[in-house]
C-alpha positions in Angstrom: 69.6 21.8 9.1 68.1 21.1 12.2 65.8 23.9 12.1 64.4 22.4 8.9 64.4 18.6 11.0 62.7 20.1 13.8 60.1 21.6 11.6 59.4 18.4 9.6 59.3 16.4 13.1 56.4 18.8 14.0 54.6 18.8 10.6 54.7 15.0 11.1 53.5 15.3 14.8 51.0 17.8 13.8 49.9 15.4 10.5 49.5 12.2 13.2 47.4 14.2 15.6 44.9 15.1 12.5 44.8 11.1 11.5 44.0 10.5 14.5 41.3 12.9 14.4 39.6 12.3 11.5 39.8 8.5 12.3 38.1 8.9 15.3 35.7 11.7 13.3 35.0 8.9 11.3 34.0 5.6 13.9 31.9 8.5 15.7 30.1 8.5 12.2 30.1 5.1 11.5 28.3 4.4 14.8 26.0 7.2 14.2 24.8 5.7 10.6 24.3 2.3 12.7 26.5 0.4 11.3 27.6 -0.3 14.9 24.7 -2.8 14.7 26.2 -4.6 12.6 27.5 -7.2 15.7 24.0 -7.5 16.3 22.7 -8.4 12.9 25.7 -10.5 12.8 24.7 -12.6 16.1 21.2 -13.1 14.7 21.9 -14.4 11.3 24.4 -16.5 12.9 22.2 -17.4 15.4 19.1 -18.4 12.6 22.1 -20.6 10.3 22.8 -22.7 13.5 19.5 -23.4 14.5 18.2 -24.2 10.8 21.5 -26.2 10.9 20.1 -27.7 13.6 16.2 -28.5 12.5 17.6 -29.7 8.8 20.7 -31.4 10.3 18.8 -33.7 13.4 19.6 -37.4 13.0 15.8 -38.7 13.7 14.0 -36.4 11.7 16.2 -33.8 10.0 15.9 -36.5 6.7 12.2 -36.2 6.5 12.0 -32.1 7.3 14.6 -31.7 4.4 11.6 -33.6 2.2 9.0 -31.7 3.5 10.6 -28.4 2.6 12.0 -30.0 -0.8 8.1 -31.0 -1.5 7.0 -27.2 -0.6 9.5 -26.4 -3.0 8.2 -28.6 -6.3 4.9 -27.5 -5.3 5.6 -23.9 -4.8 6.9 -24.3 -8.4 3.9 -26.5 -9.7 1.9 -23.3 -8.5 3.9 -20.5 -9.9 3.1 -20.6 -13.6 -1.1 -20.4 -12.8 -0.3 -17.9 -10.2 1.8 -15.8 -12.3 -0.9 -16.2 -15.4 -4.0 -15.1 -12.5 -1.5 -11.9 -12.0 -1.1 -11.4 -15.2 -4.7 -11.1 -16.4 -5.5 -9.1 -13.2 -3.0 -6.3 -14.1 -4.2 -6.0 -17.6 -7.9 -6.1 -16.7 -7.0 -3.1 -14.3 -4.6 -1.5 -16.8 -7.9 -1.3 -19.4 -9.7 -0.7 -16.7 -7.7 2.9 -15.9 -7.3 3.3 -19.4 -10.9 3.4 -20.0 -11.5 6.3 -16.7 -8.9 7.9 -19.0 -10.3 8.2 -22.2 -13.8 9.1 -20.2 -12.4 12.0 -18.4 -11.5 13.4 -21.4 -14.2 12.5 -24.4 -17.8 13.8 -23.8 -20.8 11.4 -22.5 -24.3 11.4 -23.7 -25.5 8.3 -22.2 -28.8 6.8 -22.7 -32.0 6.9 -20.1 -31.4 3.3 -19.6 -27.5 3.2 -19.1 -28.2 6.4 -17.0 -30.1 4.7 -14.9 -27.9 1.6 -14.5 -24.7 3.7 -13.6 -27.1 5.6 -10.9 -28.4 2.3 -9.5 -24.7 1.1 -9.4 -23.5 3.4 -7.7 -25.6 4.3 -5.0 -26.5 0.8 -4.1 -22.5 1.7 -2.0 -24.5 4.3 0.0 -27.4 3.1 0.4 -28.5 0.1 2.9 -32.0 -0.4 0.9 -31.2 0.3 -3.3 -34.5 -2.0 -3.7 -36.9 0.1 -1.9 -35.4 3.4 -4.2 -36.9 3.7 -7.3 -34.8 5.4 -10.1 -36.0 6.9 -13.2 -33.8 9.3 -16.4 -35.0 11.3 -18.8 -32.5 13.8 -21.0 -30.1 13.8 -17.7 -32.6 14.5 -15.3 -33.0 11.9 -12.3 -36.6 11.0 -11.0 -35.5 9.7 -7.3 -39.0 7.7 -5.8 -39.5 5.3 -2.5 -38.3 5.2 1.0 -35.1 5.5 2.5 -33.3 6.1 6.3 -33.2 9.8 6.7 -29.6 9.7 7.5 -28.8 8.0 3.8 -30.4 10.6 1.8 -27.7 13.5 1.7 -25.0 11.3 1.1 -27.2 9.2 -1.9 -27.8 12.8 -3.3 -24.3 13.1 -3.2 -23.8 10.1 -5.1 -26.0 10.6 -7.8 -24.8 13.7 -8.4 -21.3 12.5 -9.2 -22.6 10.2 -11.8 -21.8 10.9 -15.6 -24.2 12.4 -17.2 -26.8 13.1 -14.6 -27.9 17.0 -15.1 -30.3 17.5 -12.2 -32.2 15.8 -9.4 -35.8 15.1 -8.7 -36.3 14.4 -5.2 -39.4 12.6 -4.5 -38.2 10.3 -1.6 -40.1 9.7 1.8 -37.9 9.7 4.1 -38.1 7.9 7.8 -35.8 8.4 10.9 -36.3 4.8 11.9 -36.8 1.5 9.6 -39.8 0.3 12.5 -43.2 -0.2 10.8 -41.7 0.1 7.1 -41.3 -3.3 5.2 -39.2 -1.9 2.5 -36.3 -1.1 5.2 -35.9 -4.1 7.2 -32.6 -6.1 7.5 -30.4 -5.1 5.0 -27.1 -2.9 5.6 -24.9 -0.2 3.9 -21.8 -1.5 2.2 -18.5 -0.3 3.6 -16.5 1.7 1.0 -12.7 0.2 1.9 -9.6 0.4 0.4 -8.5 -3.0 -1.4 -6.0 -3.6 1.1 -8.1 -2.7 3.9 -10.0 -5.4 3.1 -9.7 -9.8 4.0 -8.6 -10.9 0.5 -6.4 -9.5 -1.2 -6.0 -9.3 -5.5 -2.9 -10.7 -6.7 -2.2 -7.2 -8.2 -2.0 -6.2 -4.3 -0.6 -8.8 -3.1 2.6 -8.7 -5.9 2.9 -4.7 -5.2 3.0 -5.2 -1.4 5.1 -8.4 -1.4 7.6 -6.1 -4.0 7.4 -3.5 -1.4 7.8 -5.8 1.3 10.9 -7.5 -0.6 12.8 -3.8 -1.4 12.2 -3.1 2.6 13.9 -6.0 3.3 16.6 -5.3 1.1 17.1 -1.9 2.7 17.3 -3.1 5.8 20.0 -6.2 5.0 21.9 -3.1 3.3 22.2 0.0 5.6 21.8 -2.7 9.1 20.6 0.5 11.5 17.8 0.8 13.4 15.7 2.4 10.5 16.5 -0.4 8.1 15.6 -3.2 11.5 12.2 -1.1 11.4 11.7 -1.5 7.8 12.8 -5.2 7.1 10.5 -6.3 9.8 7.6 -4.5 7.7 8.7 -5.8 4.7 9.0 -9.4 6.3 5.2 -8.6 7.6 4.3 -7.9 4.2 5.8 -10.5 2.5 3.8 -12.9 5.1 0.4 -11.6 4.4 0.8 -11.0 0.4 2.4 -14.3 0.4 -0.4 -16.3 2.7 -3.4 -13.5 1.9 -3.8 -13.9 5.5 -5.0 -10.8 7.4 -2.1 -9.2 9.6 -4.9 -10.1 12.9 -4.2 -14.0 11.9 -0.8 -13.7 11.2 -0.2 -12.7 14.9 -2.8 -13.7 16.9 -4.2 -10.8 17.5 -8.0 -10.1 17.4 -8.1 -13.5 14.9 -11.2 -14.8 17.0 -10.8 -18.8 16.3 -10.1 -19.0 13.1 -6.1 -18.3 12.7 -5.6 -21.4 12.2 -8.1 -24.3 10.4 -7.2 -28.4 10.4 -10.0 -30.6 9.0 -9.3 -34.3 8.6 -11.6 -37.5 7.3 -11.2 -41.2 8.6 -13.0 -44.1 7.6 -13.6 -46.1 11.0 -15.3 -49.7 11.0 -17.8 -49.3 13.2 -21.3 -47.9 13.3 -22.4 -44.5 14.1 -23.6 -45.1 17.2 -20.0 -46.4 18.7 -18.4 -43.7 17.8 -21.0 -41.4 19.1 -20.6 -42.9 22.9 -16.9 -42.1 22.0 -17.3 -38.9 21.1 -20.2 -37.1 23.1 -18.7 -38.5 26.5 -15.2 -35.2 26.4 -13.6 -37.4 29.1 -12.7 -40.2 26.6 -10.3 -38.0 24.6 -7.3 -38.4 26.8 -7.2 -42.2 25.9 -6.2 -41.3 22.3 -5.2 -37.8 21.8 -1.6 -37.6 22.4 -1.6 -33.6 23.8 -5.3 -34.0 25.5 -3.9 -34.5 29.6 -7.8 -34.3 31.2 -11.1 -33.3 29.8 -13.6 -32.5 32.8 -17.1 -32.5 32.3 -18.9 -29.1 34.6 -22.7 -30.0 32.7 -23.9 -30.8 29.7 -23.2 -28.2 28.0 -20.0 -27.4 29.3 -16.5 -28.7 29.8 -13.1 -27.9 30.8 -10.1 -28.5 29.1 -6.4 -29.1 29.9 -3.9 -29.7 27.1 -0.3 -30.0 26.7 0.9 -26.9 25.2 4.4 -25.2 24.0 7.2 -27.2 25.3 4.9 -29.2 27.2 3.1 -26.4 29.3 -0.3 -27.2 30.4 -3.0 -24.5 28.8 -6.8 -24.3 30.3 -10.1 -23.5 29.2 -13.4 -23.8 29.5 -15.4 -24.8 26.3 -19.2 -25.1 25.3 -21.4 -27.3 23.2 -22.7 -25.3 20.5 -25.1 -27.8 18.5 -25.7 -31.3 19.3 -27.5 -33.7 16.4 -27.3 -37.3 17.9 -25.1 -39.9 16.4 -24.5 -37.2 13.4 -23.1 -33.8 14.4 -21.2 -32.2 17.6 -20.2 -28.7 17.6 -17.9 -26.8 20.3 -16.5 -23.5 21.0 -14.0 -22.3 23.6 -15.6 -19.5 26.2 -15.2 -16.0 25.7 -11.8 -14.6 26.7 -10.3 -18.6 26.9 -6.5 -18.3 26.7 -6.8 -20.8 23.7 -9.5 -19.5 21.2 -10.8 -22.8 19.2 -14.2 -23.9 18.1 -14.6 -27.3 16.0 -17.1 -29.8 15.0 -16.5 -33.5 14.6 -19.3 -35.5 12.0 -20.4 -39.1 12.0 -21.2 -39.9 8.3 -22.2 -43.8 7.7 -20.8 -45.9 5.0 -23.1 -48.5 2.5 -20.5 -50.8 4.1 -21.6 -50.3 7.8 -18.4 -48.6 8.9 -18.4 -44.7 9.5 -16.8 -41.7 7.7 -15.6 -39.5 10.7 -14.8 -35.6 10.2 -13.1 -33.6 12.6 -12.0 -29.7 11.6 -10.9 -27.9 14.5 -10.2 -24.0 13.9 -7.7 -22.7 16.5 -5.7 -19.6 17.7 -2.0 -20.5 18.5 0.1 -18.3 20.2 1.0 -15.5 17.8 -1.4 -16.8 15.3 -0.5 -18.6 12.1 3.3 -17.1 12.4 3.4 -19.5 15.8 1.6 -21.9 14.4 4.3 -21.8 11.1 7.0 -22.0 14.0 5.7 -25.0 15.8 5.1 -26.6 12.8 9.1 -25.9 12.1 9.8 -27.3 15.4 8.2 -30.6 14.7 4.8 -29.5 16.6 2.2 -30.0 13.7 -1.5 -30.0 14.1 -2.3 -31.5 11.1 -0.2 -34.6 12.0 -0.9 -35.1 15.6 -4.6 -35.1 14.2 -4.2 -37.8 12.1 -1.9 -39.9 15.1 -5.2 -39.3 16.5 -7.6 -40.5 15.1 -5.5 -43.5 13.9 -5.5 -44.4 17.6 -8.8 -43.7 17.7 -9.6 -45.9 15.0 -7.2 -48.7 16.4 -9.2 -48.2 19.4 -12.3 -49.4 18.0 -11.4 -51.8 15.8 -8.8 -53.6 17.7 -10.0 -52.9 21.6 -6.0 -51.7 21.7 -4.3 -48.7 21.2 -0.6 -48.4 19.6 2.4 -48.4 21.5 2.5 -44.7 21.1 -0.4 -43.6 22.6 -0.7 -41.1 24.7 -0.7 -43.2 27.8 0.9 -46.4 27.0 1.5 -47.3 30.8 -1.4 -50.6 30.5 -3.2 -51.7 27.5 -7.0 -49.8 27.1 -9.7 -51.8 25.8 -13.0 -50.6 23.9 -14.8 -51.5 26.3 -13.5 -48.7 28.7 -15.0 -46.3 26.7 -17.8 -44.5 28.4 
């Protein structure tokens, strides 16, 4: 009898120190599979509830963010049924389309002289910088190639032309010149680049609803399996859900190699004062600070140039030196920042008068935030919005004139200005 006890204490024993085994087997896995970053994705969704909790929820202006997001939402849906019939007809046009290279591969072709012609001219007008100055004749499958054309162009326009239904043989008659100097046929004009669809600026909505479905499933994956292979993938798929969503380019999104024009704010005001006025205003840089609110000095280097320094993110001061790019007095004034400026902007700001004798005024300013239009989304979440603080603007502006007096907001509310500081 206690044989057979001391034998089932040790099967036990033995039994436990196997658990114990395989648990630990087992949380060795689970933290190999990377579901040990699941405290992470834990802290950040926690971390992104409280501080939308925090943006919706704020007792000044949480009431009218929670409209703003419930208007993006009735228009998002105003905008859905057109955007979903402009998808619609795309896929079927492309569907036909594919259809019809379907049939063609398999059916023969005996196309006509002048259809033969027009799918030659079509398709080497892609490889070729000057199609006009090539002169293209068929006859029974044979094309008669005539004119000039780049040296380098002609192998690959041979190429071309060969691919084309229907064509049979070539008759090269082309002249042929290593340089376009002294030939009037060849000058200007360039070769269109052959790029994939989403290589290119715009995409079709047939792209943009395959790589926002991608985009969505990568996103999935990654709120599913939480390791680093699904972190790697749901930030793709949140960077293609951005650009098929905006049709922005990727360079825009983030900031980087956008040039100026991330980011475009255009606004109209209807001023009661004559062209002239506002031109002293506006030509003079150094006036801005008195009514724009994030302007903090404007200094004047020549006439053509000026430097800049405006409050930026949470209040930091951000410098650059900018240039006057057209001048039409009293009508038009057009800037740009300097090469390599740490805030890449150009604008233009247009004095139109009224029958009335006051002035329509147009300011667009194109801009390059920090981290593009996804920085300019999130300053625009965190109450920093351009369009806005241009129209607080230009509504001092235009208290400015009119009244001699800015509002109790402006920008520098320590004495009353008059219009007659202006200089």
């Amino acid at each position: 009898m206690n044989n057979q006890q001391s034998l089932g204490e040790t099967g036990a024993r033995t039994w436990d120190v196997e658990a114990n085994l395989a648990h630990r087997r087992n949380r060795q896995s689970y933290s190999e599979n990377g579901d040990g970053m699941m405290p992470l994705f834990t802290a950040l969704i926690g971390f992104g509830a409280g501080a939308a909790a925090m943006y919706f929820l704020d007792p000044s202006r949480g009431a009218r963010r929670r409209a703003l997001v419930a208007d993006q939402f009735a228009s998002f849906g105003r905008r859905l049924p057109e955007a979903a019939r402009v998808t619609g007809r795309d896929i079927s046009n492309r569907a036909r389309g594919v259809w019809a290279e379907a049939i063609h591969l398999f059916s023969s072709d005996d196309p006509s002289d002048q259809v033969l012609e027009a799918r030659v001219r079509s398709k080497m007008g892609r490889v070729c910088s000057h199609p006009h100055a090539v002169h293209v004749a068929a006859h029974d499958g044979q094309i008669r190639l005539e004119g000039v054309i780049l040296a380098d162009e002609v192998p690959a326009v041979l190429k071309c032309v060969r691919g084309v239904s229907g064509v049979e043989s070539i008759d090269n008659q082309l002249r042929a010149f290593d340089s376009p100097e002294g030939v009037s046929s060849l000058q200007g004009g360039k070769r269109r680049e052959m790029r994939s669809e989403f290589m290119q600026q715009n995409w079709s909505p047939t792209a943009r609803l395959a790589a926002g479905t991608l985009g969505a499933s990568w996103l999935a994956y990654a709120l599913m399996k939480r390791d680093l292979v699904g972190l790697g993938l749901g930030t793709a798929g949140l960077a293609l859900l951005a650009r098929s969503a905006t049709n922005t380019e990727f360079k825009r999104l983030i900031g980087t190699g956008g040039g100026r024009n991330a980011v475009t704010v255009e606004k109209s005001i209807n001023v009661n004062a004559p062209p002239d006025v506002l031109w002293t205003l506006w030509s003079n840089f150094e006036n801005f600070p008195q009514f724009m609110t994030n302007v903090l000095e404007v200094r004047n280097i020549n006439n053509k140039m000026s430097h800049w320094k405006v409050a930026g993110p949470a209040g930091v001061p951000v410098e650059w030196d900018a240039e006057i790019t057209k001048v039409v007095p009293e009508e038009l004034i057009e800037w740009k920042s300097v090469k390599g400026s740490l805030f890449a902007n150009a604008g233009y700001v247009l004095f139109e008068p009224n029958a009335d004798g006051s002035t329509e005024v147009t300011v667009r300013i194109s801009h390059n935030p920090p981290a593009g239009a996804v920085g300019h989304a999130v300053a625009m979440a965190f109450g920093a919005d351009p369009k806005s603080e241009m129209d607080a603007d230009l509504m001092r502006m235009k208290s400015l004139l009119e009244t001699g007096q800015l509002p109790h907001d402006a920008a520098q509310p320590a004495y009353p200005r008059r219009a007659d500081r202006v200089h």
